[in-house]
Backbone bond lengths (Angstrom), bond angles and torsions (degrees), N, CA, C in turn:
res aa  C-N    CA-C-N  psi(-1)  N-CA   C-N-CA  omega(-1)  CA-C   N-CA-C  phi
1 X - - - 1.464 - - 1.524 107.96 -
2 X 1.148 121.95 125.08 1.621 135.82 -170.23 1.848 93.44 -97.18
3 X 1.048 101.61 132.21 1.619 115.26 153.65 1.078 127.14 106.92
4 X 2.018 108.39 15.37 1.408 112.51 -154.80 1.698 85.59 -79.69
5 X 1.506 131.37 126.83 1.465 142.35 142.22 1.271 133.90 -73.62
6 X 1.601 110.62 133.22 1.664 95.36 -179.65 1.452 111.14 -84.61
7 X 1.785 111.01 174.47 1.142 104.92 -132.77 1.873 140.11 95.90
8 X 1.225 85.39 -53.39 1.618 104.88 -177.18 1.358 110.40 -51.57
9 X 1.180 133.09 168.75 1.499 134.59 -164.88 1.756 87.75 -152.01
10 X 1.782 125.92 102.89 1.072 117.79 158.05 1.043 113.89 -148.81
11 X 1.794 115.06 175.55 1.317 128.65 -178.04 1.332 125.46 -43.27
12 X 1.188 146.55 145.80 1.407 147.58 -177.18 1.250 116.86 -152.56
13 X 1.668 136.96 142.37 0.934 131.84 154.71 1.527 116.36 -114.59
14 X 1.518 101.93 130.93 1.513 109.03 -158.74 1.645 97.70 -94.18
15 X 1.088 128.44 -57.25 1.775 125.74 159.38 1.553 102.29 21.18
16 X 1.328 116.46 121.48 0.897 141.26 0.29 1.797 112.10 -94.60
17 X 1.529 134.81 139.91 1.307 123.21 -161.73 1.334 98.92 -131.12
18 X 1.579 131.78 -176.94 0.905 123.22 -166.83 1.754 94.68 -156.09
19 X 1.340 112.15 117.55 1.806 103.82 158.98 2.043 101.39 79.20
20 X 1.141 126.63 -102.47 1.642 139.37 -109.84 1.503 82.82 -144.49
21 X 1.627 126.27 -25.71 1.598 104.79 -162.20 1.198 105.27 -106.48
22 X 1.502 114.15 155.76 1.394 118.48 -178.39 1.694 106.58 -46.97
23 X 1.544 83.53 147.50 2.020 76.51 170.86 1.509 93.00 -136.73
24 X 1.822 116.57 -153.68 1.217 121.89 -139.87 1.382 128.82 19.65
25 X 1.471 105.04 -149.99 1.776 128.53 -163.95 1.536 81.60 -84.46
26 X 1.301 118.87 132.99 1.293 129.58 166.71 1.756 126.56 -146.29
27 X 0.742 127.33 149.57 1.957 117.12 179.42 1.525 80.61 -78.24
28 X 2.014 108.18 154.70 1.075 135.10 178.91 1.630 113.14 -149.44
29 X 1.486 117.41 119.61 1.286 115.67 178.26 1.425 119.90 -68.19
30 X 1.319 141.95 101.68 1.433 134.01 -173.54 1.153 108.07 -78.74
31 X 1.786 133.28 132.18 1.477 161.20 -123.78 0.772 109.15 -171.43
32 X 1.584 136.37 19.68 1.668 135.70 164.60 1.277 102.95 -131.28
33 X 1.292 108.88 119.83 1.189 129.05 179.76 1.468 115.88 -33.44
34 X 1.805 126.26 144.05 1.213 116.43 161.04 1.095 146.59 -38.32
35 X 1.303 125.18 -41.76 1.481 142.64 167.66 1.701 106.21 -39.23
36 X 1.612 101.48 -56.37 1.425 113.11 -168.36 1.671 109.88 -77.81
37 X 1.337 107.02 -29.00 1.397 110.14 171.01 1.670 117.74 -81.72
38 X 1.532 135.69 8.82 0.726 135.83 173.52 1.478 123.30 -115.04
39 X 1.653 95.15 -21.79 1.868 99.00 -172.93 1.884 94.11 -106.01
40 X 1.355 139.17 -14.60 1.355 134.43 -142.39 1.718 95.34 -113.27
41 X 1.037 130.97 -23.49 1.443 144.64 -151.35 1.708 128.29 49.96
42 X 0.984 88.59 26.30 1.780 105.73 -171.76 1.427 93.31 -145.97
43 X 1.617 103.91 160.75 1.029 137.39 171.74 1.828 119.97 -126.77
44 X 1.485 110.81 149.05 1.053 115.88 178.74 2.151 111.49 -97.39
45 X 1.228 124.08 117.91 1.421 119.85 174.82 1.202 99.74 -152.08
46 X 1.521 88.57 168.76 1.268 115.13 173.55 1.520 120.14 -130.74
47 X 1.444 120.36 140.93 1.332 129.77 -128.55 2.078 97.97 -94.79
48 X 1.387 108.64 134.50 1.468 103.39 -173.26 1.493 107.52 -97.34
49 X 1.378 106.18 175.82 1.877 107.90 177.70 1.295 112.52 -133.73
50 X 1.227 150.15 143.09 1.169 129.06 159.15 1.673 117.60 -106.52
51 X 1.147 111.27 40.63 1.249 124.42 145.42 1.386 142.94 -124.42
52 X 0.990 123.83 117.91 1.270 133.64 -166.22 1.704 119.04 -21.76
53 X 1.061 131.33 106.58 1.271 111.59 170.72 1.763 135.12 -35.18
54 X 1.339 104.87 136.43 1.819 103.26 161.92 1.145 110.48 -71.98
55 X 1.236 107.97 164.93 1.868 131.82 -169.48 1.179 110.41 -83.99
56 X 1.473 112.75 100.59 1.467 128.70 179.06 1.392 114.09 106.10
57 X 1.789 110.95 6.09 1.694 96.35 159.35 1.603 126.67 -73.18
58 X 1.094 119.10 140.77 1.647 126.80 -166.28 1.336 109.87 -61.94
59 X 1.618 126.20 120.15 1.159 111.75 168.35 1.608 133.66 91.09
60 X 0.890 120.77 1.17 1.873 120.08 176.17 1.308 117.20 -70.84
61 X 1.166 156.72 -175.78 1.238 173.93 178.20 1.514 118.89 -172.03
62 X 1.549 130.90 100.59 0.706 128.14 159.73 1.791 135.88 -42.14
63 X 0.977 134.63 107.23 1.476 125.76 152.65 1.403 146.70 -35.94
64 X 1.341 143.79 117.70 0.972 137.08 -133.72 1.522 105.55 -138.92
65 X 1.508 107.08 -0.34 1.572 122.57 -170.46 1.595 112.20 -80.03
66 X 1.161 126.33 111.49 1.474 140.05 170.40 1.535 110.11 -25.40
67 X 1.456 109.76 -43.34 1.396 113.95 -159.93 1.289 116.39 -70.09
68 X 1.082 132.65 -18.86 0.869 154.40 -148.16 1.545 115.79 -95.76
69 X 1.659 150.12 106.65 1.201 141.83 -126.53 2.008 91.14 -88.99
70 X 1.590 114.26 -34.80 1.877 81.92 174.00 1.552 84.14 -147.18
71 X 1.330 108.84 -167.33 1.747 109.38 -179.71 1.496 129.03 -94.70
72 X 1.157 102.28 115.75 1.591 116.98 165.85 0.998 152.08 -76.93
73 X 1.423 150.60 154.84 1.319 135.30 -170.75 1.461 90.97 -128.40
74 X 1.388 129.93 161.47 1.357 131.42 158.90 1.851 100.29 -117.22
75 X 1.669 75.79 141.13 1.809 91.31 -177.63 1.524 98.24 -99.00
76 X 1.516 105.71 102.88 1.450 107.39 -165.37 1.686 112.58 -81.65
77 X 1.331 100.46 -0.05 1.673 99.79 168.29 1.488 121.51 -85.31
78 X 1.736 106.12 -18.42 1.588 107.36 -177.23 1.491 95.39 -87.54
79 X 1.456 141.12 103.71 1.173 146.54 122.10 1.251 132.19 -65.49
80 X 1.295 104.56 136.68 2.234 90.56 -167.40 1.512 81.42 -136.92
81 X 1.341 117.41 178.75 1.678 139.56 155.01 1.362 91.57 -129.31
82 X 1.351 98.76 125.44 1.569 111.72 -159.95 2.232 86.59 -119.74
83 X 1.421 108.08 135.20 1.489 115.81 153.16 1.790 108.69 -57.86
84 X 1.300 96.10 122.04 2.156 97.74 170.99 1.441 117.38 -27.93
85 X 1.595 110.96 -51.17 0.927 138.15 179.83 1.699 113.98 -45.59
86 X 1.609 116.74 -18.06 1.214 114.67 175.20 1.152 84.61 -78.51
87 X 1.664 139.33 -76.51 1.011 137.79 -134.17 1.681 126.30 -62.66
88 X 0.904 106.48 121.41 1.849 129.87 158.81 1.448 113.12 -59.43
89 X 1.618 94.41 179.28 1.624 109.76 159.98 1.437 151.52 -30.14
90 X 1.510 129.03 105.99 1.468 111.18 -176.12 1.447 121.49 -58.18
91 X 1.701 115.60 137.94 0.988 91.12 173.97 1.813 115.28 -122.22
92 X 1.627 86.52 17.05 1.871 73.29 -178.23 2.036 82.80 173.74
93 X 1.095 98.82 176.18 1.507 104.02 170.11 1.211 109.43 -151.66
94 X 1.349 116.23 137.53 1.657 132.37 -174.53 1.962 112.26 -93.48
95 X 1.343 103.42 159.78 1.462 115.71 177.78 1.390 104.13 -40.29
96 X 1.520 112.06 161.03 1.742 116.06 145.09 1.368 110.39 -67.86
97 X 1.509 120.91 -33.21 1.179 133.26 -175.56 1.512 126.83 -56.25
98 X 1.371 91.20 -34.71 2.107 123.32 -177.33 1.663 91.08 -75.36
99 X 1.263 130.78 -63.74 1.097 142.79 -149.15 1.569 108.04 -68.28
100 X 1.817 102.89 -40.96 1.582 100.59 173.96 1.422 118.54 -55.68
101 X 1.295 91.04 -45.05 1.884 108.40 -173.29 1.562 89.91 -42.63
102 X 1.205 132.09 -69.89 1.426 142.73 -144.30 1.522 98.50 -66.98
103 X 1.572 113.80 -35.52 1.206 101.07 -167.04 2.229 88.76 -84.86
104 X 0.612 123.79 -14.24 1.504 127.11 -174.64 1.333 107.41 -79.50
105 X 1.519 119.42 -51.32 1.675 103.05 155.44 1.457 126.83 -50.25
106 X 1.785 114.03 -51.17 1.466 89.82 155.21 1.880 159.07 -45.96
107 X 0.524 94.31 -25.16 1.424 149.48 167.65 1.193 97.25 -43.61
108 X 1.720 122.71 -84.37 1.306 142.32 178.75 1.699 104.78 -63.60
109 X 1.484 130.13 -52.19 1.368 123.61 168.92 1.573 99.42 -52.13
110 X 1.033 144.03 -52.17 1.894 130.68 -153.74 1.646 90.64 -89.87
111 X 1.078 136.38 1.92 1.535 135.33 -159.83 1.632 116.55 41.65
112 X 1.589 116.42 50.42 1.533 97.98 176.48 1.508 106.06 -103.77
């Protein structure tokens, strides 16, 4: 699949999972740059929810982007490198602004 952009907000199937990580068909924010998403055949994301987080899960950031068909949170601890081949449909695209945050919670999970 040609054209996946970061930023982008699309379909994914995470199958097969193990334990703690998100599983099924889920929206996923893609966070690896185009270049890398076009020559590597994978992509780097992190997996979205559309339910509100519980009180005291580590890490979410709500979304705040219009484009987007309802509201999301990203679970900034589920990071995957996903094959293209998982990926589905766009369904919306988030800020540069959204995306720093996400990479800034990471950030704080790896301690850099």
């Amino acid at each position: 699949m040609a054209g996946i952009l970061r930023g982008e907000v699309r379909w994914a199937n995470l199958q097969p999972t193990i334990d703690h990580e998100q599983a099924g068909r889920c929206p996923v924010l893609i966070l690896s740059e185009d270049v890398f998403n076009r020559r590597s055949g994978t992509v780097i994301a992190v997996a979205l929810t559309s339910q509100a987080p519980s009180a005291g899960f580590p890490l979410t950031l709500e979304f705040e982007s219009a484009e987007l068909p309802k509201q999301y949170w990203a679970k900034i601890s589920q990071i995957r490198t996903l094959s293209i081949k998982r990926i589905g449909r766009k369904l919306g695209v988030v800020k540069p602004e959204e995306i720093a945050e996400v990479i800034e919670g990471l950030n704080e999970i790896l301690g850099a």
